[in-house]
LUMPA-681799 format. One record per residue (C-alpha): residue number from 1; chain; y, z, x. Coordinates in steps of 0.1 Angstrom, whole numbers, padded with zeros to 4 digits. Example, Ala and Ser with C-alpha at 12.3 -4.5 7.8 and 13.67 -1.06 7.14 Angstrom:
2
 resi chain     v     w     u
    1     A -0045  0078  0123
    2     A -0011  0071  0137
This chain:
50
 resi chain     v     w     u
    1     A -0017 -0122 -0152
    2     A -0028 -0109 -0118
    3     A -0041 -0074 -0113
    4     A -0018 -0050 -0099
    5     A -0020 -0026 -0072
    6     A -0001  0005 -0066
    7     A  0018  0007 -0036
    8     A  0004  0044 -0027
    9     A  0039  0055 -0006
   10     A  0062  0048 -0041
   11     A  0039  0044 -0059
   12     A  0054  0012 -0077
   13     A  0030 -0017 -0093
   14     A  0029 -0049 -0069
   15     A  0012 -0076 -0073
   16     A -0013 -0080 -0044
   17     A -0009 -0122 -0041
   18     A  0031 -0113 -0033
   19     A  0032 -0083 -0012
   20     A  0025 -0071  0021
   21     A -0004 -0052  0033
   22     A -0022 -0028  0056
   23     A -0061 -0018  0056
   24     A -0072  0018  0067
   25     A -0108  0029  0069
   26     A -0117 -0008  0054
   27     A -0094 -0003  0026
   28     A -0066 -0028  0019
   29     A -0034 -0014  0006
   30     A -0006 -0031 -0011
   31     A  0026 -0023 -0004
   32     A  0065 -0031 -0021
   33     A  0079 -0036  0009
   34     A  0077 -0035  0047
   35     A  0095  0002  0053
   36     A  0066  0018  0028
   37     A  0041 -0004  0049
   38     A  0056  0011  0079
   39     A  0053  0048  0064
   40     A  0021  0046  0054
   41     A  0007  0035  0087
   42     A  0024  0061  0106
   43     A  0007  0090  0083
   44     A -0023  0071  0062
   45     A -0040  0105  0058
   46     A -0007  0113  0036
   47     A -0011  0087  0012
   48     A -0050  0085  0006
   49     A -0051  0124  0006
   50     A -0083  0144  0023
């Protein structure tokens, strides 16, 4: 089974190899969907905290 990653706006499991995705400060973030992508790159700061 693949490792999972937690979308950090829903915080939902998603599998990395099926989701989309968004990197901030050369992280990569997985995400459910495309409106939590959206979310999270119009506030990252919100989701990865300080």
């Amino acid at each position: 089974m693949a490792e999972m990653a937690t979308d950090p706006v829903c915080k939902m499991q998603v599998d990395p190899q099926k989701s989309v995705s968004s990197s901030y400060k050369g992280q990569t973030y997985y995400f459910c969907c495309d409106a939590c992508k959206t979310s999270f790159e119009k506030e990252p700061q919100k989701y990865v905290g300080a």
